[in-house]
C-alpha positions in Angstrom: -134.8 36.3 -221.4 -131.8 34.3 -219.7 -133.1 32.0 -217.2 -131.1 32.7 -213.5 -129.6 30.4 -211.2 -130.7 32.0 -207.7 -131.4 30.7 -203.8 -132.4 34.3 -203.2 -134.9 37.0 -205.0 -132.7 39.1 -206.3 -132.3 38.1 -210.1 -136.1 37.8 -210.1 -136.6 41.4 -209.1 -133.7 42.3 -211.5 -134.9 40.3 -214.5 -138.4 41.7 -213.8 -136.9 45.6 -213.9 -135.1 44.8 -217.0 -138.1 43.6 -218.7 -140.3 46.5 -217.5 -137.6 48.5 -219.7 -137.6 46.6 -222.7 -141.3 46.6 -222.7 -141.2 50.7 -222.1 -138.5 50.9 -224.6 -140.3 48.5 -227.2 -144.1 49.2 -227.2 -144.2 53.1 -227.2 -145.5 52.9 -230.5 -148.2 50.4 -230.4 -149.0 51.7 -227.2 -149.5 55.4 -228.8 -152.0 53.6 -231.5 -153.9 51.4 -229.1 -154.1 54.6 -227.1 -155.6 57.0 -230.2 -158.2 54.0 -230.9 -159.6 53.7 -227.1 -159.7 57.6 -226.9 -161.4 58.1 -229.6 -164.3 55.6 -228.3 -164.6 57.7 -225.0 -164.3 61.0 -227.4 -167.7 59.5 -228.8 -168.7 58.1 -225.4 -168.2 54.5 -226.8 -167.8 51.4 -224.0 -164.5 49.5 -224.9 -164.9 45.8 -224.6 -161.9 43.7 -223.0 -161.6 40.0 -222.9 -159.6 37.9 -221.0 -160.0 34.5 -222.4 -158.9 32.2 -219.5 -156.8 31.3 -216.8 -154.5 33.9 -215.6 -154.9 35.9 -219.1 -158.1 37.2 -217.1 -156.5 39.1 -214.9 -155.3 41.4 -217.6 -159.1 41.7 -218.4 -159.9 42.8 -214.7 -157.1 44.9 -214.3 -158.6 47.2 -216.8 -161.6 46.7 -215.2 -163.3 48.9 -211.9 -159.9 49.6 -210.6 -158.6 52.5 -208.9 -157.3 55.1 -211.6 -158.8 52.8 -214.0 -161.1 54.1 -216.9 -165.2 53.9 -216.4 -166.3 53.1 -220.3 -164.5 49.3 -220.0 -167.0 46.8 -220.2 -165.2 42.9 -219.5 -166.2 40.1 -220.7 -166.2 37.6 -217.9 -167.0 34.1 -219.0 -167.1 32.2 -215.8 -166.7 28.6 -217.3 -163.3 29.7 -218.9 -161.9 31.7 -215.4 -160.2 29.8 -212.7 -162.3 30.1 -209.9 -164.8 27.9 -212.1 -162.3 25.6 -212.0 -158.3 25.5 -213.1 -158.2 22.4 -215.1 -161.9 22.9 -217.1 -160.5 26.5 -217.8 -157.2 25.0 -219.6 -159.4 22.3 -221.1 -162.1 24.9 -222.8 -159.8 27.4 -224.0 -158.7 24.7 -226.3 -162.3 23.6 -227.4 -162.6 25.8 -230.9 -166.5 27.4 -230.9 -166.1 28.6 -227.7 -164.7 32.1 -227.7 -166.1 33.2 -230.8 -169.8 32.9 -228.9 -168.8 34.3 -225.9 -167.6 37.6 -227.8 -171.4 37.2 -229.7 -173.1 37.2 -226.4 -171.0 40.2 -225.5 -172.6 41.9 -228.2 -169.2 43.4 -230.2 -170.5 45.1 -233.0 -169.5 47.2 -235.8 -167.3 49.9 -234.8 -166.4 48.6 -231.3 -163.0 47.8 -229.9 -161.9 44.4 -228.2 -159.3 44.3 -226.2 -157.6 41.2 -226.2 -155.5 40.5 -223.1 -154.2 37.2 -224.0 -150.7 35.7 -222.3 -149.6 33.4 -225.1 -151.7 34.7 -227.8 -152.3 31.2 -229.8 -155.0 28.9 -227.9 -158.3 28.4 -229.6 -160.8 30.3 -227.4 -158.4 33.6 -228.3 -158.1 33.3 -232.0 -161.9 32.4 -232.0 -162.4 35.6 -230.0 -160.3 37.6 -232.5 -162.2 36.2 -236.0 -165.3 36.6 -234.7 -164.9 40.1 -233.5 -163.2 40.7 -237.4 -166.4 39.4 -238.8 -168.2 41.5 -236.6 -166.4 45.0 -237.7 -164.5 45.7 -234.4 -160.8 46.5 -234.3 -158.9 44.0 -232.2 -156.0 45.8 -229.9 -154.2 42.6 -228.3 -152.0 42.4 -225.3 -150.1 39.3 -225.7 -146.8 37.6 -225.7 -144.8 37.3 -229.6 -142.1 35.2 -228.5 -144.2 32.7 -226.7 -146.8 32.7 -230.1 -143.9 32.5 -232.1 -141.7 29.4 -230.2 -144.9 27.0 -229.7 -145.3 24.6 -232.4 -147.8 24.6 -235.0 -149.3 21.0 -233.5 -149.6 22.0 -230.0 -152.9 21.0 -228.7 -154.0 24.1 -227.7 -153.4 26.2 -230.7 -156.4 26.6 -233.0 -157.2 25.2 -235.9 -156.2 27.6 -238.4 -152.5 27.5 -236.4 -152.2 31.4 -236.6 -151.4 33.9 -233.4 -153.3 36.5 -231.8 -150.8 39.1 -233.1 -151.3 38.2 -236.8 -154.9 38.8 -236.6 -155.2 42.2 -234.3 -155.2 45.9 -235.5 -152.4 46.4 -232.7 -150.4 44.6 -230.9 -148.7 45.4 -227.5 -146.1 42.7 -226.8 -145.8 41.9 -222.9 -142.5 40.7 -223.2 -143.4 37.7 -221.5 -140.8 35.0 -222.5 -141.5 31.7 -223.5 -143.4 29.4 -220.6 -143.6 32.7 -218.4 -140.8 31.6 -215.8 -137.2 33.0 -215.1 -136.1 31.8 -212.3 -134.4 28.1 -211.8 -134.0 27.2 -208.1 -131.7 24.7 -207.2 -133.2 21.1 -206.3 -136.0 22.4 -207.9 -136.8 20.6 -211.7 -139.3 23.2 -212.9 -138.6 26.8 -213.3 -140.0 29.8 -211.1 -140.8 33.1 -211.1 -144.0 33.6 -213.5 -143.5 37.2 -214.8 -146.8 37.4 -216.6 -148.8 39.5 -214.5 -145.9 42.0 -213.6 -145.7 42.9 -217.5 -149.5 42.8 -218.5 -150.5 44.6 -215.9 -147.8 47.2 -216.6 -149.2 47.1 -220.4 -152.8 47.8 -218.8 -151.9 50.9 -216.8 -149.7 52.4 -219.2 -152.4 51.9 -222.2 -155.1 53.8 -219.8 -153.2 56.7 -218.9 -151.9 57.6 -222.5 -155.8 57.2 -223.2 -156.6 59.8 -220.2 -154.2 62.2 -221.2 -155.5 62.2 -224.9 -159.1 62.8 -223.7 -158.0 65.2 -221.4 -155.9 66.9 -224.0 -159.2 67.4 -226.0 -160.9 69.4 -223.5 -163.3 66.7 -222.4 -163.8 64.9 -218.7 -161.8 61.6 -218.3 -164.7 59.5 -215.9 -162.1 57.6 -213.9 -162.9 55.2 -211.0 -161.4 56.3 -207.4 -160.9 53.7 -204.9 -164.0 53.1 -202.7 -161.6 52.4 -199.9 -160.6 56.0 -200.0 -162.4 59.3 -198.5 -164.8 60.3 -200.7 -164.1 57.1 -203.1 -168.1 55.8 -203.1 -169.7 59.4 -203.6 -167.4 60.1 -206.9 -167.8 56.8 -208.4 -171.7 57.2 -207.7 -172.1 59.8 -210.4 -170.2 57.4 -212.6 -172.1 54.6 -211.7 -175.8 56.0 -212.2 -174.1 56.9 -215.8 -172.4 53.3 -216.7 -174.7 50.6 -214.5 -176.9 51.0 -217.4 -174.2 50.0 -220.3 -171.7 47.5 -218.4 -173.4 44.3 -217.2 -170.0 43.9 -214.9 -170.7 46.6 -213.0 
């Protein structure tokens, strides 16, 4: 992605729109398989487990998660020593520290069988990989939503990467590729040394819906209910969810 020249918003919002199309053009396919794997789990009434590592990558994690149109079997994995409202600096320090993800995802439980979602922006720190191995080891299939190019252009001795120097998207059963370009930012403003215009959330949070509703309409295409969340800020919102809730409080320790 070419990084604009601009004292207004409009190559942001342009640049944006054209990498919402080469994502939809692009990840059709791993979509549709990431899509086959999470239906069959609610087929068999199966949570789905989604992990957000830290920093902003959580937000991919709570998109999925207790969101309007969003699916009831996700159970996140929250980890409030790696978010940012536990601190932004100790989260960027602890993704780093290898052991670290690969015991969160233990306390989780992941098992045999399972599915972890992954939704990792750079797809190389240690907490992530450690996440993805130990979920391997543990027999689960790894879908990850992360960022190729960005893997791909950091070095092999930048402090952050894990041990073993490999990328998210080597070790998943699926990759989606957000599309998000190297160090997130498109935007150059003039005066201003650092580049702007973080695209991140745009694109994952695209992946997220679009993953859920090819889900919904494979479920639905089998006959069976899809138990979706409404928003509880609309009529009716907090007496549909209840049924779902008195199903899923039991299962997901987010909820």
């Amino acid at each position: 992605m070419m990084i604009h020249t601009t004292h207004n918003s409009s190559s942001y919002f342009s640049s944006v729109a054209q990498l919402l199309e080469s994502l939809h053009c692009d990840e059709s396919q791993s979509i549709s398989q990431a899509a086959d794997l999470l239906a069959k789990q609610i087929q068999n009434d199966r949570l789905v487990y989604v992990f957000g590592v830290g920093g902003h990558s959580v937000i991919g994690c709570e998109e999925f998660f207790w969101r309007a149109g969003g699916l009831c079997h996700i159970s996140p994995i929250f980890d409030v020593s790696l978010n940012l409202s536990g601190g932004g600096v100790k989260s960027t320090k602890l993704e780093r520290v290898p052991g670290v993800g690969d015991k969160i995802v233990q306390a989780a439980s992941v098992a045999d069988g399972d599915i972890l979602i992954i939704t990792s922006i750079y797809g190389m720190n240690a907490a992530t990989i450690d996440a993805a191995l130990q979920a391997k080891r543990c027999g689960a299939k790894i879908i990850a939503i992360t960022s190729i190019d960005h893997a791909r252009k950091t070095p092999e001795d930048f402090p952050a990467r894990h041990p073993s120097k490999i990328n998210l998207f080597e070790v998943a059963d699926v990759t989606i590729d957000n599309h998000v370009p190297y160090g997130d930012t498109i935007v150059r403003i003039a005066g201003v040394q650092q580049t702007m215009g973080a695209v991140s959330t745009i694109l994952v949070s695209a992946c997220v819906q679009w993953l859920v509703m090819e889900t919904a309409s494979r479920v639905s295409a089998l006959g069976l209910e899809v138990p979706v969340w409404q928003s509880a800020n609309t009529i009716g919102g907090d007496e549909r969810n209840q049924r779902y809730l008195d199903r899923f409080v039991p299962r997901i320790k987010a909820l």
